[in-house]
C-alpha positions, 0 to 999 in steps of 0.5 A: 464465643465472642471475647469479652468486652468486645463489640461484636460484628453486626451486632453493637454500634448501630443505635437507632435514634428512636428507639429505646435501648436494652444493656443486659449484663450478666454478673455471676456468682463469683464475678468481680464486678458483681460484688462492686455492684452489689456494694454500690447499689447497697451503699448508695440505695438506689436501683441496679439500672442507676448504678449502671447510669452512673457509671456509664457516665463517668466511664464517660467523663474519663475517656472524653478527659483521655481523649483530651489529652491525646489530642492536646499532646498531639497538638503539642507534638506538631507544634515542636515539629515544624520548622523554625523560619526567621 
């Protein structure tokens, strides 16, 4: 059995531009997580698939933020290492 959270070999990042796109999501009894969504779709009153949108997009936002950062820290650290001339 695959560890959780992880792609898959042959089976996860090849998206075919064309086609449409099915995530399925298994939240079980008892799972954390399915207790956030149940709460989200309740609270903010629309469909489980727009739950889902959403937070795909500020999971989104969050790493395009975090790998801005990593660039500018590494960018910054580059700068400090090359040699003073003059």
């Amino acid at each position: 059995m695959a560890v959780r959270g992880r792609q898959q070999p042959g089976r996860t990042g090849v998206f075919p531009a064309d086609k449409p796109l099915r995530a399925t999501v298994m939240l079980k009894p008892g799972d954390y997580v399915r207790g956030l969504y149940e709460e989200l779709v309740q609270d903010m009153g629309i469909s489980g698939a727009e739950v889902l949108r959403e937070a795909l997009t500020e999971l989104h936002k969050r790493e395009a933020r975090r790998k801005a950062r990593q660039t500018a820290k590494a960018a910054a650290s580059n700068h400090q290492e090359l040699p003073q001339t003059g």
